[in-house]
TORPADREN-811810 format. One line per 3 residues: their letters; for each residue x, y, z of C-alpha. Coordinates in steps of 0.1 Angstrom, whole numbers, plus 5000, padded with zeros to 4 digits. Layout:
N
A	X:Y:Z ~ ...;
***
This chain:
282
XXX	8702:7209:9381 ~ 8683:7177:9373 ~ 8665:7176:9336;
XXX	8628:7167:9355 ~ 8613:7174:9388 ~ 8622:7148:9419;
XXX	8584:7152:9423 ~ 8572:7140:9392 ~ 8592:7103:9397;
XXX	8560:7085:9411 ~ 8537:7105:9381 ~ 8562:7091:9356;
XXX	8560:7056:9369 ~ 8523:7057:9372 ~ 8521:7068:9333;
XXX	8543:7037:9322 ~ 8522:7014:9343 ~ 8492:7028:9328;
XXX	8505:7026:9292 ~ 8524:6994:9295 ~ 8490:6974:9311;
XXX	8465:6990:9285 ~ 8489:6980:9254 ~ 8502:6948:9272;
XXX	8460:6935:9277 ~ 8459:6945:9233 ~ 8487:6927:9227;
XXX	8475:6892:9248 ~ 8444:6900:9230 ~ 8461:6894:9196;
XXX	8479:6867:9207 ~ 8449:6850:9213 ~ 8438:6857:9173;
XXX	8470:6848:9163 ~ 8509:6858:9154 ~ 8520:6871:9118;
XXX	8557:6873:9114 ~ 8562:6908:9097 ~ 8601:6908:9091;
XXX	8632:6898:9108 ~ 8660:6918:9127 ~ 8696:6906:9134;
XXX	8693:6870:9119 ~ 8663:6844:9111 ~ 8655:6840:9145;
XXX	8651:6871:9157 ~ 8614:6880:9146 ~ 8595:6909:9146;
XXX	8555:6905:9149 ~ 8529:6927:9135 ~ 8517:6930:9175;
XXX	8556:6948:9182 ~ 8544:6972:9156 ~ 8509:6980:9171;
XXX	8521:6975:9205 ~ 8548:7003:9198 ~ 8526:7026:9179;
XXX	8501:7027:9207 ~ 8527:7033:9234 ~ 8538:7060:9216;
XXX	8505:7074:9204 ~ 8497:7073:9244 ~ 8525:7088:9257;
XXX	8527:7117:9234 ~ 8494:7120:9242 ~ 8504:7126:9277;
XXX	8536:7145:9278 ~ 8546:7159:9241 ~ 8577:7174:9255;
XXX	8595:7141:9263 ~ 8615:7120:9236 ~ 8609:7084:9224;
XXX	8633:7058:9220 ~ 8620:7021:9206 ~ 8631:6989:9195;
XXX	8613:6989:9163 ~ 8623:7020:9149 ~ 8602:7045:9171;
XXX	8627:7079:9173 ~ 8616:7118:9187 ~ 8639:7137:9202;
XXX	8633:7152:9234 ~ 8624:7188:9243 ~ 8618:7183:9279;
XXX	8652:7162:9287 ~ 8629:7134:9291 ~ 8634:7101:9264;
XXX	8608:7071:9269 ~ 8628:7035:9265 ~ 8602:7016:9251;
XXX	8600:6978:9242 ~ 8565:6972:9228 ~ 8570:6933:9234;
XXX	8601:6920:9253 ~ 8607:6883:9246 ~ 8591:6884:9209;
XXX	8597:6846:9205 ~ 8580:6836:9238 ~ 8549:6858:9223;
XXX	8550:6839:9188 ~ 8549:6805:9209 ~ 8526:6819:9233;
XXX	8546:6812:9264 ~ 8541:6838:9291 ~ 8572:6856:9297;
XXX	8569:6881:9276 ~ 8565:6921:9287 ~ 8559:6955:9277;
XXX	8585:6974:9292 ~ 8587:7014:9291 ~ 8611:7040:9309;
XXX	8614:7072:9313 ~ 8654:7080:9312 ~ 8677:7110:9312;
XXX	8712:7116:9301 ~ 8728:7131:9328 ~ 8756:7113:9340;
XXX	8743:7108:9371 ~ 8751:7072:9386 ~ 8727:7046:9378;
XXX	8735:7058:9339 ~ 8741:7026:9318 ~ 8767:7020:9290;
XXX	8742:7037:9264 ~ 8749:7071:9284 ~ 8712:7066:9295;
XXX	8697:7063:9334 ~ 8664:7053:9338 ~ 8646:7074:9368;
XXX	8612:7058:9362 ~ 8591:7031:9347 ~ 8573:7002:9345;
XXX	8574:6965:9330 ~ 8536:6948:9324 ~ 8536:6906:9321;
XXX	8503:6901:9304 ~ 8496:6866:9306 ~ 8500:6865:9346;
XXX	8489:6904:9350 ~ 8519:6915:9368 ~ 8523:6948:9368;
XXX	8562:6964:9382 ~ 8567:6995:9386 ~ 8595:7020:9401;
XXX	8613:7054:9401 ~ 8646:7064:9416 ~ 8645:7066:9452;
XXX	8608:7052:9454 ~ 8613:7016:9453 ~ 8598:6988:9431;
XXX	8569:6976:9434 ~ 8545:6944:9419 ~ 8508:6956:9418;
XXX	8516:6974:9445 ~ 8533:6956:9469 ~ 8571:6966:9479;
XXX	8598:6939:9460 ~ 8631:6931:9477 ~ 8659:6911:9465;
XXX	8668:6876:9475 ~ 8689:6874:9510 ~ 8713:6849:9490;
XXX	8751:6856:9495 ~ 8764:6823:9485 ~ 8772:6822:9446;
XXX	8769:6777:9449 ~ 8730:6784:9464 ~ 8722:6807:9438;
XXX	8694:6805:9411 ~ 8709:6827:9383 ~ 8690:6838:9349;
XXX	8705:6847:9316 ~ 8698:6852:9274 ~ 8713:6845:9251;
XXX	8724:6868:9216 ~ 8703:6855:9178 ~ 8733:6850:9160;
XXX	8750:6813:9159 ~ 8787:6827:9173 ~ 8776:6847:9204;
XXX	8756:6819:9216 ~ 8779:6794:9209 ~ 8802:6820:9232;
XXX	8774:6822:9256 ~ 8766:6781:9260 ~ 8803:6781:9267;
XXX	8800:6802:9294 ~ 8771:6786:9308 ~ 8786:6752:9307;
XXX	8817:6765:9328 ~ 8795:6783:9351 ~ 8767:6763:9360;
XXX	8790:6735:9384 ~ 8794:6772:9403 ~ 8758:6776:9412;
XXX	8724:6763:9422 ~ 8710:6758:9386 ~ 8708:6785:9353;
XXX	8672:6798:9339 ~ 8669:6807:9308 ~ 8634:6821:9301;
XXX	8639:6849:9271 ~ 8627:6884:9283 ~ 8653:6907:9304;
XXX	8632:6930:9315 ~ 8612:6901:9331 ~ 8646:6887:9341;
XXX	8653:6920:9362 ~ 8619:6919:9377 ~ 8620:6887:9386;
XXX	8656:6891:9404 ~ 8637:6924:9421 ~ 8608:6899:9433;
XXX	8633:6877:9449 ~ 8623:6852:9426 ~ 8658:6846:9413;
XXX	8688:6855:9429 ~ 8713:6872:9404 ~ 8712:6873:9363;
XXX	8733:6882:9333 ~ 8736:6888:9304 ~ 8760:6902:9268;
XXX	8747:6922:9240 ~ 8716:6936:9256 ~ 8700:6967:9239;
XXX	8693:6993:9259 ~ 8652:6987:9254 ~ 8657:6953:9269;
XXX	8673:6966:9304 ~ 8667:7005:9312 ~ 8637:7004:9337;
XXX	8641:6960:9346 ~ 8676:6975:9358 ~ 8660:7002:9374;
XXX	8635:6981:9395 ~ 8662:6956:9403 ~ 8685:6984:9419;
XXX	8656:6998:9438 ~ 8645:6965:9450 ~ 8682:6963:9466;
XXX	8704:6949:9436 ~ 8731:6962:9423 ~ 8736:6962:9384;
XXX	8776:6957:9374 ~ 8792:6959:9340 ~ 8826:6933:9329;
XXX	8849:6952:9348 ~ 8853:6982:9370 ~ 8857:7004:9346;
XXX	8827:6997:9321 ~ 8793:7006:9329 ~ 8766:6976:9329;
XXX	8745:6973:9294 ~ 8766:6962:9267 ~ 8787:6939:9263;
XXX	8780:6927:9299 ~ 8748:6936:9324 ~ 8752:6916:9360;
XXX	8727:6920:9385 ~ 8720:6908:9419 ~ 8723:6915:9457;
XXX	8760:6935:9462 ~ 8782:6904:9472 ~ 8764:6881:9450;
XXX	8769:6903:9419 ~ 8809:6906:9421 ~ 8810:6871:9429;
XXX	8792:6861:9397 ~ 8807:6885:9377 ~ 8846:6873:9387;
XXX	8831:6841:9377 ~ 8817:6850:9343 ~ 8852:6869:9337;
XXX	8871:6843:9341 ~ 8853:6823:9318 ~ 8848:6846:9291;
XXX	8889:6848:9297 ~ 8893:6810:9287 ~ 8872:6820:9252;
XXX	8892:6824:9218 ~ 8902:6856:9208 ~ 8886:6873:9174;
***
């Protein structure tokens, strides 16, 4: 038996969008006052802002608000367990750094996720069955749920048609810490003579949407948290991608999360193994 009601998918999704818009137009309202720094996470470039901290407490505040039952998972610390089998994914600003320069792709991203091993469940043990990502500075709103499709204010997304790996535009991120990106440029340089041209724009759940807009036509990317994927995975698969790990046998997340129309995705992916293959050991 399923840990929510099939029914309650589109009520879910609807709550996220709500929550994610209200606390994404706060947070483009701080921007506009100005950034503080408040601390820094894995190394000196990975920054937290005072607006993460807000922006996380008022998701939270909201959605216990709304269903006190359900657990809360967030990037900057926010833990409840869950009573109802429900756990909102939160990530109160995806793509920090693009807030603290004010460029716009940067998101409030919130998912509602069970742990049933159902598939669709991600290498955290997690599978996001609804949610929404909010782009503040251009007011997108995407929202989805498990067999209900994505959608961008509304409107139904579908991947890209693309097939041929040479044609495609393909997004990826890279880690904070000087050796996994110097792992990840390495891969990029042996990659990109294999495609159309790499973006790089710094937010994965806008990544994900993107792809599910048809905007880019397959992305990757190591050492993502499971905040920075669960519901831009889940509105990428609805909108007809399929989300692959490094091999058949791991589930996508971490180390590796590919994403993209079926033959599009294994074809990348066989690419990006066999570069990661060429890397040093240890």
């Amino acid at each position: 038996m399923p840990l929510y009601d099939p029914a309650d998918l589109a009520s879910l999704a609807t709550l996220a969008g709500s929550v994610a818009k209200d606390v994404g137009t706060r947070i483009r309202a701080m921007r506009a006052e100005g950034v503080e720094v408040a601390n820094t996470k894995s190394s000196l470039v990975d920054v937290v802002t005072a607006a993460d901290r807000e922006a996380e407490r008022l998701v939270a505040e909201a959605l216990r608000a709304a269903r006190p039952q359900d657990g809360l998972l967030g990037e900057e610390g926010l833990s409840a367990p869950s009573e109802s089998g429900i756990t909102w994914v939160v990530d109160p600003i995806d793509g920090t750094v693009n807030y603290l320069y004010d460029l716009p792709a940067y998101a409030v991203s919130i998912a509602a996720t069970v742990e049933d091993g159902q598939p669709g469940t991600m290498a955290d043990g997690r599978r996001a069955i609804a949610g929404a990502v909010y782009v503040p500075a251009v007011d997108e709103l995407f929202t989805g749920f498990k067999g209900g499709g994505s959608r961008l204010n509304g409107l139904d997304l579908r991947v890209s048609e693309a097939r041929d790996l040479a044609l495609a535009l393909v997004a990826t991120g890279f880690g904070y810490t000087s050796k996994r990106r110097t792992e990840q440029a390495e891969v990029v340089r042996q990659l990109i003579p294999r495609v159309r041209d790499i973006r790089r724009m710094g937010a994965a759940a806008v990544d994900l949407c993107n792809l599910a807009a048809g905007r880019l036509d397959a992305y990757y990317e190591r050492g993502l948290a499971p905040w920075d994927y669960a519901v831009g995975a889940l509105i990428a698969r609805e909108a007809g991608a399929v989300t692959l790990g490094l091999a058949d046998d791991t589930l996508p997340g971490e180390p590796m999360l590919v994403a993209g129309p079926p033959a599009l995705a294994h074809d990348l992916r066989a690419e990006i193994q066999r570069a990661y293959a060429t890397l040093p050991r240890g």
